[in-house]
Backbone as CSV, one residue per row, in Angstrom:
resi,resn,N_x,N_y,N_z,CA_x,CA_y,CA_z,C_x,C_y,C_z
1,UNK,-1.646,41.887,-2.152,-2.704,41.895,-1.134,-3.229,40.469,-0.938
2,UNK,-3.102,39.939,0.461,-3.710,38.562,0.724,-5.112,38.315,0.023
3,UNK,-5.421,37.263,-0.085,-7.015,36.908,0.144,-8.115,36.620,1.189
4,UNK,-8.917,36.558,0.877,-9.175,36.851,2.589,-10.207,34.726,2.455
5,UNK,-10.290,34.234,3.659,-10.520,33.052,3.462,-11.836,32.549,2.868
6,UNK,-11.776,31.443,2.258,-13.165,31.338,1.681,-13.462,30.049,1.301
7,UNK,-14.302,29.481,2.545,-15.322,28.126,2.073,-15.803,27.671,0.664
8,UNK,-15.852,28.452,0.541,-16.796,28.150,-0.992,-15.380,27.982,-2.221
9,UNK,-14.680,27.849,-1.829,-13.343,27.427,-2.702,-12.917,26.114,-2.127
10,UNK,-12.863,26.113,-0.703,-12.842,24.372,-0.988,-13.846,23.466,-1.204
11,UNK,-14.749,24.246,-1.282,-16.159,23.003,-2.245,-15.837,23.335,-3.851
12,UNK,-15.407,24.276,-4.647,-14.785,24.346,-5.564,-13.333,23.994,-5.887
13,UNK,-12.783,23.335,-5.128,-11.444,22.657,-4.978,-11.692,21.292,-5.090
14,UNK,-12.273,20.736,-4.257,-12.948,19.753,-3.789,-13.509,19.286,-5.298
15,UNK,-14.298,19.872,-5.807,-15.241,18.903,-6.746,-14.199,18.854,-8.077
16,UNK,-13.393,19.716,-8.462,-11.973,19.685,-9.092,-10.952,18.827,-9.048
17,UNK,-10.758,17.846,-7.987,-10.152,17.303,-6.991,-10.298,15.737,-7.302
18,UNK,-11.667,15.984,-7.015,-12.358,14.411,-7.437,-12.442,13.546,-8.148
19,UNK,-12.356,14.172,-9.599,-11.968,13.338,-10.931,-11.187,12.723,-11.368
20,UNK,-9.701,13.055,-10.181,-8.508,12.661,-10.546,-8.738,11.455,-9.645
21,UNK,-9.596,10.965,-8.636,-9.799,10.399,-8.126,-9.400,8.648,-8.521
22,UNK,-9.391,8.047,-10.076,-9.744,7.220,-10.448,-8.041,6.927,-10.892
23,UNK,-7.226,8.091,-10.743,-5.469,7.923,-10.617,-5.494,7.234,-9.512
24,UNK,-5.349,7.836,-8.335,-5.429,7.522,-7.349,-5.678,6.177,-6.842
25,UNK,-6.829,5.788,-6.826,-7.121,4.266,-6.960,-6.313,3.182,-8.093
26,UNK,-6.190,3.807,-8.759,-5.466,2.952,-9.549,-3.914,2.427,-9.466
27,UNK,-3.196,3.664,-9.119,-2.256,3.194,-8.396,-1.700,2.779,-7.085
28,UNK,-3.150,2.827,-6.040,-3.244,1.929,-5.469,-3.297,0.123,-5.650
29,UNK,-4.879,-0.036,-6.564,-4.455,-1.536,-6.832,-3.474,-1.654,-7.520
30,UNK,-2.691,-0.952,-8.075,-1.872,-1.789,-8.842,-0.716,-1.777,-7.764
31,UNK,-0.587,-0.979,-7.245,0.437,-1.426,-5.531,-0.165,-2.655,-4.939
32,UNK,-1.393,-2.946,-4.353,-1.759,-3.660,-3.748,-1.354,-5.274,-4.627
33,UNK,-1.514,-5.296,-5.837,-1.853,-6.740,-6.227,0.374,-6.626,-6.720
34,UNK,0.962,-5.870,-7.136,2.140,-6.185,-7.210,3.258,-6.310,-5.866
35,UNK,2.524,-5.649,-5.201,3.144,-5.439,-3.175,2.731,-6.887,-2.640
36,UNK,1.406,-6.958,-3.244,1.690,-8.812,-2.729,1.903,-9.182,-2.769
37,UNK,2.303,-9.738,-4.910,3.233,-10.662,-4.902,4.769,-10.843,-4.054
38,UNK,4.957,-9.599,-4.357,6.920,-9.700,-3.693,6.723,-9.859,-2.018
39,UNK,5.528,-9.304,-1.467,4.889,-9.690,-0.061,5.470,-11.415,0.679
40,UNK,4.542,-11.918,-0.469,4.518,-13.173,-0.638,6.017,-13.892,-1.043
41,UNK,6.352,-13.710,-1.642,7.628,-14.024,-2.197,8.957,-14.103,-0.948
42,UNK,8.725,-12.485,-0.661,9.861,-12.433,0.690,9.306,-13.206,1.956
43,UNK,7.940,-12.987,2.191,7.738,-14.140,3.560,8.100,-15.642,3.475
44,UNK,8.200,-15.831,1.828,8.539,-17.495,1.761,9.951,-17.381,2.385
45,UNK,10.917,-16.301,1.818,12.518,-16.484,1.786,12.328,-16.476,3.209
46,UNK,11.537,-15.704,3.937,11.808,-15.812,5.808,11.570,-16.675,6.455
47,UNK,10.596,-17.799,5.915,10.628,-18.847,6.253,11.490,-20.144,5.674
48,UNK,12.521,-19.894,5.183,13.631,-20.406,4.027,14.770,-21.444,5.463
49,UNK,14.997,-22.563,5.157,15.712,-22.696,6.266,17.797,-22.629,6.173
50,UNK,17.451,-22.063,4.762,19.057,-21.325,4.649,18.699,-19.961,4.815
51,UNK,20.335,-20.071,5.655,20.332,-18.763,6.581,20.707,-17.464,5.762
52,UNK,21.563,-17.944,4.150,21.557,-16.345,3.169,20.150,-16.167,2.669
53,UNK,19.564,-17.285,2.274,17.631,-16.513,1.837,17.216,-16.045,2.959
54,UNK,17.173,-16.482,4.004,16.285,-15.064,4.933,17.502,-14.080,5.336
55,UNK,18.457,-14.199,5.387,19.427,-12.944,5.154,19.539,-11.524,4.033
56,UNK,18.898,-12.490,2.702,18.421,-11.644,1.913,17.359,-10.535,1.862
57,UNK,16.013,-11.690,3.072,14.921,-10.844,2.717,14.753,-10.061,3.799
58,UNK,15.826,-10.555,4.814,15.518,-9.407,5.989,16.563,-7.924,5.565
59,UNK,17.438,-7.967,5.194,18.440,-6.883,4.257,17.663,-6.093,3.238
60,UNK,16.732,-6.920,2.635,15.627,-6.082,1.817,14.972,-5.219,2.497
61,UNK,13.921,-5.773,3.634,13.005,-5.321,4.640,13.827,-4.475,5.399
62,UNK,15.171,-4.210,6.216,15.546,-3.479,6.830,15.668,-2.005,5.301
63,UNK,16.336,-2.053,4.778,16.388,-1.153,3.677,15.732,-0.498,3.635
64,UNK,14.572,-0.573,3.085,13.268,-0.349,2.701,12.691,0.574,3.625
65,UNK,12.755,-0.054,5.011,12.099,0.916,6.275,13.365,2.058,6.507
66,UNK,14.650,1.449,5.871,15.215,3.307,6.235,15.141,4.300,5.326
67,UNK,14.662,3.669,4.298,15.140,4.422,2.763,13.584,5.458,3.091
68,UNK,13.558,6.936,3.469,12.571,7.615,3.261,11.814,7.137,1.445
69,UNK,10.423,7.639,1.786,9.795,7.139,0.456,10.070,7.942,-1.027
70,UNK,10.180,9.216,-0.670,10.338,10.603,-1.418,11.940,9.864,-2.388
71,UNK,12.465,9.543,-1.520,14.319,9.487,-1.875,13.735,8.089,-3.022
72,UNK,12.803,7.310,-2.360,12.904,5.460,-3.305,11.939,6.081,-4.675
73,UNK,11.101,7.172,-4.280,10.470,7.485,-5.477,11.378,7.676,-6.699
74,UNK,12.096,8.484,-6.577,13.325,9.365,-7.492,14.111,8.171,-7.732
75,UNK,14.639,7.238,-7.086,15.723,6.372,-7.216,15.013,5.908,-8.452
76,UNK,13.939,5.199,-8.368,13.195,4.207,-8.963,12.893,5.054,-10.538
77,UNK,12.485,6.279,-10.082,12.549,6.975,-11.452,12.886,7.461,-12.560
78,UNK,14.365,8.163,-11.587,15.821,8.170,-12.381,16.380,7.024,-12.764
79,UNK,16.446,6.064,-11.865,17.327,4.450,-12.296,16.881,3.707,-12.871
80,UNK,15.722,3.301,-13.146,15.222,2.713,-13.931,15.418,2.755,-14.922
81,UNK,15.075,4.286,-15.401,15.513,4.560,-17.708,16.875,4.218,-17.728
82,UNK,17.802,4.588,-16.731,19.370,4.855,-16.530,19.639,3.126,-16.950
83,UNK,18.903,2.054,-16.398,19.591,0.656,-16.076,19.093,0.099,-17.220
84,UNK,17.649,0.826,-17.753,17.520,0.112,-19.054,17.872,0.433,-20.312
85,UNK,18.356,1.379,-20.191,19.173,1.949,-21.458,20.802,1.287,-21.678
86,UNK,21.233,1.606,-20.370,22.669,1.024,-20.344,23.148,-0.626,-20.833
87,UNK,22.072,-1.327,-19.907,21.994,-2.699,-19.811,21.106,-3.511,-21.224
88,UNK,20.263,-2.638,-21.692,19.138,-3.183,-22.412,19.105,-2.697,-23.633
89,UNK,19.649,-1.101,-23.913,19.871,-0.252,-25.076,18.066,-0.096,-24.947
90,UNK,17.540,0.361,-24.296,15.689,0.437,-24.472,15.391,1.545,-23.726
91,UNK,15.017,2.556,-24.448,14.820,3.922,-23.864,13.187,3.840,-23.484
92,UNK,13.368,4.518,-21.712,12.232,4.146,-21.312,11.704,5.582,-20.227
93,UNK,12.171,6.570,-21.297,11.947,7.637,-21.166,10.533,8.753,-21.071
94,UNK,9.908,7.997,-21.409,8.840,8.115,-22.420,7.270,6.964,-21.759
95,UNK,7.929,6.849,-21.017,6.538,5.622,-20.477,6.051,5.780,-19.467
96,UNK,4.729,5.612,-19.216,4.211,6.679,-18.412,4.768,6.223,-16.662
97,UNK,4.289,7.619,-15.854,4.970,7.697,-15.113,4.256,6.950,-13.704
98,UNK,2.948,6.557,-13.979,2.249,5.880,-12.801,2.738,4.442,-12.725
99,UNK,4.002,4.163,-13.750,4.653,3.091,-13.466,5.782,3.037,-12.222
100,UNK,6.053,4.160,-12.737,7.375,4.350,-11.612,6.565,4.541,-10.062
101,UNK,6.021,4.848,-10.409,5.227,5.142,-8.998,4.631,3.745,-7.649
102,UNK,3.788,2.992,-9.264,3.279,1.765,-8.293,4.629,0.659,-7.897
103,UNK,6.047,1.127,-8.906,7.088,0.041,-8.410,7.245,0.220,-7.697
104,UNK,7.385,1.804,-6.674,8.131,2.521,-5.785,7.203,2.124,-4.780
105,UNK,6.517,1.937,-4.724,4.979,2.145,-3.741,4.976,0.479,-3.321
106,UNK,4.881,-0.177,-4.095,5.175,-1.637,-4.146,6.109,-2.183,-3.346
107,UNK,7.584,-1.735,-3.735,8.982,-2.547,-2.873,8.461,-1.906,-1.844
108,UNK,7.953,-0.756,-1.114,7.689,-0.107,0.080,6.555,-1.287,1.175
109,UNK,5.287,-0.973,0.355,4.347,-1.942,0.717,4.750,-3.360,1.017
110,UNK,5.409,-4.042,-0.105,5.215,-5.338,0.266,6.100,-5.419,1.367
111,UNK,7.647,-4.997,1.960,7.935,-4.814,3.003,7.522,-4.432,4.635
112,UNK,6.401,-3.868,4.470,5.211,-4.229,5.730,4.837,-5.661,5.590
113,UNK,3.888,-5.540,4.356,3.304,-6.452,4.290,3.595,-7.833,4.656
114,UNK,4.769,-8.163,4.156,5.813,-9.278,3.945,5.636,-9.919,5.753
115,UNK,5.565,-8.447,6.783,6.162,-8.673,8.205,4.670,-8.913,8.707
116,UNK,3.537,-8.236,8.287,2.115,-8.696,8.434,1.755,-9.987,8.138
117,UNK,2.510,-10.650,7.295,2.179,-12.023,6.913,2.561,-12.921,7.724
118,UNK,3.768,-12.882,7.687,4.618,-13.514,8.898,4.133,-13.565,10.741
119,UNK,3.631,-12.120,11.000,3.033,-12.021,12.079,1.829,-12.746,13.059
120,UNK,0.861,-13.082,11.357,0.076,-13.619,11.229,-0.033,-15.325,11.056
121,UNK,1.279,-15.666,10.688,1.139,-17.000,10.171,2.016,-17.430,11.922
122,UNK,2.601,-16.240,12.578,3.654,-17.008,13.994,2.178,-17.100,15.060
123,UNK,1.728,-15.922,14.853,0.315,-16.224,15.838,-0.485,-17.332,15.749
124,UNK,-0.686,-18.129,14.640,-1.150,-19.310,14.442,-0.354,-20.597,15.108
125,UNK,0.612,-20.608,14.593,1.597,-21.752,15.040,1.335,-22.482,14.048
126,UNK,2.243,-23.398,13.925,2.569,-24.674,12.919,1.851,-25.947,13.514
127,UNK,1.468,-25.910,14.449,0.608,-26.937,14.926,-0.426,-27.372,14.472
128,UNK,-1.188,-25.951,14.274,-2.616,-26.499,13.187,-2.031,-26.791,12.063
129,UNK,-1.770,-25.987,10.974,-1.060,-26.797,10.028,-0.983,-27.936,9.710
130,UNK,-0.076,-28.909,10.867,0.825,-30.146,11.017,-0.883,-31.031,11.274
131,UNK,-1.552,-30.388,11.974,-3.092,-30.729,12.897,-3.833,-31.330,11.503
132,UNK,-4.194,-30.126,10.418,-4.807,-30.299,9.421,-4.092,-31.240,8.100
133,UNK,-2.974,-31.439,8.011,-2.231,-32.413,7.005,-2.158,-34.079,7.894
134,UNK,-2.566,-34.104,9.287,-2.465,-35.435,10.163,-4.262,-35.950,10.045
135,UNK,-4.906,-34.830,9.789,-6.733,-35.408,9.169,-7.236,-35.891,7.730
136,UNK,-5.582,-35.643,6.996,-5.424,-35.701,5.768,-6.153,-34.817,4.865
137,UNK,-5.696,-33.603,5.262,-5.900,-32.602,4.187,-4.032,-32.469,3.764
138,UNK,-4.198,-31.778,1.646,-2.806,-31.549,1.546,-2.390,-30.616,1.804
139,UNK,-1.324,-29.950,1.728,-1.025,-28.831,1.984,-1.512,-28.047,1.845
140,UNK,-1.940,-27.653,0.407,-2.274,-26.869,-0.224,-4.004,-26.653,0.537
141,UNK,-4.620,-27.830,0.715,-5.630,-27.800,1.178,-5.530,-27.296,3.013
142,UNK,-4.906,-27.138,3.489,-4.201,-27.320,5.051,-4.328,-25.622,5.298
143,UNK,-3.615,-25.301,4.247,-3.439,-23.701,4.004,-5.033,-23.128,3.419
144,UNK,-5.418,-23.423,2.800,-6.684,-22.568,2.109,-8.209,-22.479,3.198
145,UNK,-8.014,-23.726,3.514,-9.176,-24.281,4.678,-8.833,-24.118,5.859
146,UNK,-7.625,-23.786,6.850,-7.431,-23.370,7.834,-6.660,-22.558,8.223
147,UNK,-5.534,-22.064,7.527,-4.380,-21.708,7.883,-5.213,-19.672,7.293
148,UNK,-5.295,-19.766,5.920,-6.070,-18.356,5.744,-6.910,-17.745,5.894
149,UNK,-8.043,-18.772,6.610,-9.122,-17.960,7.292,-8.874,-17.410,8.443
150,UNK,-8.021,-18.598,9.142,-7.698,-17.851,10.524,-6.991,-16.610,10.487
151,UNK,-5.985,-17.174,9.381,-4.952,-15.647,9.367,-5.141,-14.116,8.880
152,UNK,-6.500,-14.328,8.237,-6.951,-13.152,7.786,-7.478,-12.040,8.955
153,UNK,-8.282,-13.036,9.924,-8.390,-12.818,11.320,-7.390,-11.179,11.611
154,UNK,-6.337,-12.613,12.155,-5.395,-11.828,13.228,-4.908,-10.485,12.571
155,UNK,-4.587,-11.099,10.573,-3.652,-9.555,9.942,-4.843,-8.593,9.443
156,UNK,-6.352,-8.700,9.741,-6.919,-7.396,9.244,-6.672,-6.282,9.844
157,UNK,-6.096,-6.448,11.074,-5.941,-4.501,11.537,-4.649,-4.020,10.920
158,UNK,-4.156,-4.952,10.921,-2.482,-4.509,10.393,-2.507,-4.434,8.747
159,UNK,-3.604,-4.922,7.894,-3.435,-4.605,6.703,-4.431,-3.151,6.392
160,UNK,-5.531,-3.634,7.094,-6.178,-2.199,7.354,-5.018,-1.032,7.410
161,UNK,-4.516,-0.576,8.354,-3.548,-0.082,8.540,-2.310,0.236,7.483
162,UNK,-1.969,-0.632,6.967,-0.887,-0.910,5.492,-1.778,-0.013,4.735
163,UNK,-2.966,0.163,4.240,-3.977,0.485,3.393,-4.269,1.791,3.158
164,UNK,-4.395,2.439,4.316,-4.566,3.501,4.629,-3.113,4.182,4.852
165,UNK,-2.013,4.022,4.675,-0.583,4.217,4.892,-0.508,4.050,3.468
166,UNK,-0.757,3.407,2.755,-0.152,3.190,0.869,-1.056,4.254,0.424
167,UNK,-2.263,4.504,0.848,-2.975,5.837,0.170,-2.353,7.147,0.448
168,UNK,-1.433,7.323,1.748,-1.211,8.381,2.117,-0.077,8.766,1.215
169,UNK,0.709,7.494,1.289,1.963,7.430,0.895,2.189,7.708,-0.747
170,UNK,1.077,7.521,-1.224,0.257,7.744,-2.968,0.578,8.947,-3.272
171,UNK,0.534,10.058,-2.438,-0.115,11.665,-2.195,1.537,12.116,-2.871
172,UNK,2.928,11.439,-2.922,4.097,11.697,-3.726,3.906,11.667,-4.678
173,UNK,3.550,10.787,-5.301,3.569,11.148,-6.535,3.015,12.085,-7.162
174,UNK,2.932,12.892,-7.167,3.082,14.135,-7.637,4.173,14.976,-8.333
175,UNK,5.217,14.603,-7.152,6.474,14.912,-7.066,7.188,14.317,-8.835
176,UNK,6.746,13.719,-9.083,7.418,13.143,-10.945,6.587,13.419,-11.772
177,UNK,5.324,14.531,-11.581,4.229,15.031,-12.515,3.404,14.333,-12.806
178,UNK,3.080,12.940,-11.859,1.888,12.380,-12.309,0.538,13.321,-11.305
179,UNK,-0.455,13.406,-12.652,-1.421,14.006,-12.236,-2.830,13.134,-11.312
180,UNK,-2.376,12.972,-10.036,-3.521,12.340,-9.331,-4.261,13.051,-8.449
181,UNK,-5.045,12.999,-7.290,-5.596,14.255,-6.396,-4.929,14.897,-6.019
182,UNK,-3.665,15.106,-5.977,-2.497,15.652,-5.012,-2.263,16.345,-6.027
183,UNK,-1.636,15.938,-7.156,-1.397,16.667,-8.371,-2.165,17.708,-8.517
184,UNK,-3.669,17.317,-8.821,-4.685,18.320,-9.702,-4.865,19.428,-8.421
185,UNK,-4.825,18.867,-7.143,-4.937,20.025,-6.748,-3.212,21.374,-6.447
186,UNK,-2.144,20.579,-6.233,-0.998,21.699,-6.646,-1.257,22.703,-8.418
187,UNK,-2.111,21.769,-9.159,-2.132,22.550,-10.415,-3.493,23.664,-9.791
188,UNK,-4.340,23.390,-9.257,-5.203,24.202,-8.857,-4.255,25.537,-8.318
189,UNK,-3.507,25.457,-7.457,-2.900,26.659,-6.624,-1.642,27.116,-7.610
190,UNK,-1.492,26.310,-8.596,-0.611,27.060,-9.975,-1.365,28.067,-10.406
191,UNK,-2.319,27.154,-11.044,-3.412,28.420,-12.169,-4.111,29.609,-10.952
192,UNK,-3.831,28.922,-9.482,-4.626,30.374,-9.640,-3.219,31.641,-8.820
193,UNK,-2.190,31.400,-9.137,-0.600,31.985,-9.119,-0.161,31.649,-7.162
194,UNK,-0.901,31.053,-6.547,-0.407,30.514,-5.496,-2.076,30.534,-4.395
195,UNK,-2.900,31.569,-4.725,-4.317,32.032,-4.189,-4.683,30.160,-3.760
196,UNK,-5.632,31.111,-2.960,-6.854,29.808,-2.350,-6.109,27.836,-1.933
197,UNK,-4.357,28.590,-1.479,-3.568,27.386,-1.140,-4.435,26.581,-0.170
198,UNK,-4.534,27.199,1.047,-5.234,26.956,2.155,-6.338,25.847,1.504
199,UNK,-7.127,26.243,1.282,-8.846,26.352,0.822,-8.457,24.459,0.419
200,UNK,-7.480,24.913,-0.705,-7.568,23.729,-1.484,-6.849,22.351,-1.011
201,UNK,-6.035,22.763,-0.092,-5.363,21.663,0.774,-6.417,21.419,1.665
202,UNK,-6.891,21.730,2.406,-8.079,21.310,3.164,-8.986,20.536,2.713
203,UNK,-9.381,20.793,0.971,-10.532,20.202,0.084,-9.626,18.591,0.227
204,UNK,-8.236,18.707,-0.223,-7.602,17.595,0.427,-7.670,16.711,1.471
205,UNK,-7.435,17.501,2.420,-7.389,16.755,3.326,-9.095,16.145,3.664
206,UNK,-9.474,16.414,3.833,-11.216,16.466,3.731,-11.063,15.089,2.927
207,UNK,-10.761,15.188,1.637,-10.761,13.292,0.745,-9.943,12.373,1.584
208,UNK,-9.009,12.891,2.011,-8.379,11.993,2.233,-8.485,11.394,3.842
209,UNK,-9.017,12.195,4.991,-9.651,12.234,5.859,-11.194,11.206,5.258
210,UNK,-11.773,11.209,4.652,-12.915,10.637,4.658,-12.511,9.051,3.839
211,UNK,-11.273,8.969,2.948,-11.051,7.974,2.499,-10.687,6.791,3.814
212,UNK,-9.878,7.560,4.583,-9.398,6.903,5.705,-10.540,6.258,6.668
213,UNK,-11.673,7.320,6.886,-12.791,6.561,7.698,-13.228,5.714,7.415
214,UNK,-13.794,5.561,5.784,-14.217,4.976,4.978,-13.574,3.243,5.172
215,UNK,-12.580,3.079,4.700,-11.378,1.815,5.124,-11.457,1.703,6.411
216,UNK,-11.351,2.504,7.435,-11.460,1.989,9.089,-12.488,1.174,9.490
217,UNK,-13.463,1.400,8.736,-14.966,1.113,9.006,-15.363,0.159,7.686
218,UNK,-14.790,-0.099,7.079,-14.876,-1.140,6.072,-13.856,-2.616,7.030
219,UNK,-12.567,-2.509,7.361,-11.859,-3.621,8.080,-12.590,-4.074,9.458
220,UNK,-13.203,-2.721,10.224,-13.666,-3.207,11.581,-14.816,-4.274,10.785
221,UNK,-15.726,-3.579,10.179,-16.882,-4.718,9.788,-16.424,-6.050,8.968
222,UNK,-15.332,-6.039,8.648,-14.866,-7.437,7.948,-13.988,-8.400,9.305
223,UNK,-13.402,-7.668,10.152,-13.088,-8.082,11.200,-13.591,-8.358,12.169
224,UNK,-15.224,-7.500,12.537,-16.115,-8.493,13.083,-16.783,-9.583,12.444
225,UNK,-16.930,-9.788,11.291,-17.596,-10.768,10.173,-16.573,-12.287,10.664
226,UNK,-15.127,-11.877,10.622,-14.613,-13.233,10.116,-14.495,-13.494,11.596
227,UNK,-14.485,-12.717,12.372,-13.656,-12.959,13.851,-15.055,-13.631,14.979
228,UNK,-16.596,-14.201,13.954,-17.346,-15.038,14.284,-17.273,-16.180,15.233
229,UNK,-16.466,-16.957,14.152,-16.494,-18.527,14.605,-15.014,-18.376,15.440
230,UNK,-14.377,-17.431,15.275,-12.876,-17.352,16.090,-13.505,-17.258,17.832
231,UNK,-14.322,-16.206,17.868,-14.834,-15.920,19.707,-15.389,-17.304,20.263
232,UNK,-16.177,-17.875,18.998,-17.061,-18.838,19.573,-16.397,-19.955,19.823
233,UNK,-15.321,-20.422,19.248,-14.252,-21.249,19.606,-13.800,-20.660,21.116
234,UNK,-13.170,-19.952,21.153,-12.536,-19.219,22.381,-13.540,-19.465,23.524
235,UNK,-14.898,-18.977,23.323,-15.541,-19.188,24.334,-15.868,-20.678,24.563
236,UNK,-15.730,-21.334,23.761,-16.121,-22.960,23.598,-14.830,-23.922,24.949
């Protein structure tokens, strides 16, 4: 006999839901700060003026966008113990699994990212750059003082965007038994033998719906903040 529907289970889903909350985030930053590095890494090779380094990193980046995420999860999960056992004799069977997750989440991410960077640094042009090292700033200084303020500019909607796409994209893992909101709530509709599915996916979507506003409205206000002295130039 069905159940018949009931509110008051996804506020009891919901507050069940929440605790796992601090998975969740976590394997986010740890996507975010390891997706950058290799981010970073591959936008250098694209700006590489041998033609096999950016051959490399565009072969990476094409990959990546065909390889569904579900399929790179498993690869990364299964192959990993497989390459370090074989290659290394180091059984890595046994270690937890929000590793496999933020690698998987990572080669994914920084492959946007990588093209957000780039996007950002062609909208600028090399002119300022060349502009700011001819007033005698060094490079290093050329880049920190002009080149990343501006560029933060142009790539906040598109990382905004990346952001809210790596949280969604989070919601797999599940799929290798790590227990995060996605998790705790499929264990919710275990224990209760399949009951109050509905209820509790909704309590879902509901977090994850409000996580998303949350970030939309966190980038617009950082994107009107920096995008200040950018109008007033323009209008200048």
């Amino acid at each position: 006999m069905s159940r018949p529907f009931s509110p008051v289970q996804i506020y009891n889903s919901f507050l069940k839901i929440i605790p796992y909350a601090g998975t969740t985030f976590g394997v986010v930053l740890g996507t975010i700060i390891l997706g950058m590095a290799l981010a970073i890494l591959l936008f250098a090779q694209k700006q590489s003026k041998k033609r096999w380094v950016r051959a490399i990193a565009d072969g990476y980046i094409n990959i990546i966008r065909c390889t569904p995420s579900i399929v790179l999860l498993f690869i990364v999960y299964y192959g990993i113990p497989k390459i370090a056992l074989a290659a290394f004799d180091v059984n890595l069977n046994f270690s937890s699994k929000i590793i496999y997750v933020i690698i998987s989440l990572s080669l994914i991410y920084a492959a946007s990212l990588a093209e957000v960077i780039r996007s950002a640094y062609l909208a600028l042009g090399r002119a300022q750059y060349e502009a700011a090292l001819a007033i005698g700033l060094t490079p290093l200084q050329a880049v920190r003082r002009v080149m990343l303020p501006q560029g933060i500019v142009v790539a906040l909607p598109n990382l905004g965007n990346s952001l809210i796409s790596l949280f969604k994209e989070g919601s797999l893992a599940f799929t290798i038994g790590l227990i995060d909101m996605m998790g705790a709530g499929n264990l919710i509709i275990s224990r209760n033998y399949g009951a109050y599915s509905l209820e509790t996916y909704l309590a879902l979507a509901v977090i994850y719906w409000s996580l998303t506003l949350i970030i939309e409205q966190i980038f617009l206000k950082l994107e009107k903040h920096y995008s200040k002295g950018r109008r007033s130039l323009d209008a200048a």
